[in-house]
C-alpha positions in Angstrom: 0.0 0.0 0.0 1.2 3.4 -1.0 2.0 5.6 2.2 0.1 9.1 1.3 1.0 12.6 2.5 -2.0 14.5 3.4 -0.8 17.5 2.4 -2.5 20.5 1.3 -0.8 20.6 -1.9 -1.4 17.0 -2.3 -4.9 17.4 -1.8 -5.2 20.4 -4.3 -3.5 18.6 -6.9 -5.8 15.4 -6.4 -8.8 17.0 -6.1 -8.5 20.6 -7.7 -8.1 23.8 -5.5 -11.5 24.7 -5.9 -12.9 21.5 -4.3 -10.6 21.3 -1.6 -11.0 25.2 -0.5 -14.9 24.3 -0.7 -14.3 21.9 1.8 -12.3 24.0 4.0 -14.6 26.5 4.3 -17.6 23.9 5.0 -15.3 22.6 7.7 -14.9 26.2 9.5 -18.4 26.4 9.7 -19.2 23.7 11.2 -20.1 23.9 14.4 -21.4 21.3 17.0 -23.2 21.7 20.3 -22.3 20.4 23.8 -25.3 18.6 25.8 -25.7 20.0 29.2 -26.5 16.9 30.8 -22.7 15.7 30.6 -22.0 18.2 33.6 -24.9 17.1 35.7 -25.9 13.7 37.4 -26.3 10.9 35.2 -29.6 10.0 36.3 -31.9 6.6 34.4 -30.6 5.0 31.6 -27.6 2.9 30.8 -26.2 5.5 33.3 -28.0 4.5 36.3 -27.6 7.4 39.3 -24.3 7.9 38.6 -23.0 11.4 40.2 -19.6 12.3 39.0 -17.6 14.3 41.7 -17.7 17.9 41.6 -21.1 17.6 39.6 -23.0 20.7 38.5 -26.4 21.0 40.0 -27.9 23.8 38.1 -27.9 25.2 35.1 -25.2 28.0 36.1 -23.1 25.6 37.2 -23.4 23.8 33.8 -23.2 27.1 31.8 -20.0 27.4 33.6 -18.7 24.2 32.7 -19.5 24.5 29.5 -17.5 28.3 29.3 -14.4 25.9 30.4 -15.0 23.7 28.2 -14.9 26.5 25.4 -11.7 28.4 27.3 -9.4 25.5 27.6 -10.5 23.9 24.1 -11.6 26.8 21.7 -14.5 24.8 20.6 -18.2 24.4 21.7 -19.7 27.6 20.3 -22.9 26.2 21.5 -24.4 24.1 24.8 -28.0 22.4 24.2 -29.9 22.6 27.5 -31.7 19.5 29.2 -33.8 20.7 31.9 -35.5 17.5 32.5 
């Protein structure tokens, strides 16, 4: 099997500059959401009443996790709320 570079260049030259700055800029914008439940208690499902330590236990508290989220990893634009 041939080892590949994955390259920019290599890419452009493969698949034309157009097509691989197309997908570039589709890649910048995407954008994907964190769930607020992963900072709470796990409660039902596979999870059972699983409470991690240091747990938030209200939204703040998740709004504020997901804010370090975002500061120590650049991503995560976006949090989707579960207020069950």
């Amino acid at each position: 099997m041939e080892d590949k570079q994955f390259t920019l260049t290599n890419l452009e030259n493969e698949f034309g500059i157009d097509r691989v700055q197309t997908a570039i800029a589709a890649v910048e914008k995407f954008k994907v959401e964190i769930p607020s439940w992963m900072f709470g208690k796990f409660g039902g499902g596979r999870f059972g009443d699983y409470m991690p330590p240091g747990y938030a236990r209200n939204i703040f508290e998740k709004l504020d996790d997901a804010a370090f989220i975002k500061k120590i990893t650049g991503a995560v634009d976006e949090i989707a709320t579960h207020t069950l």
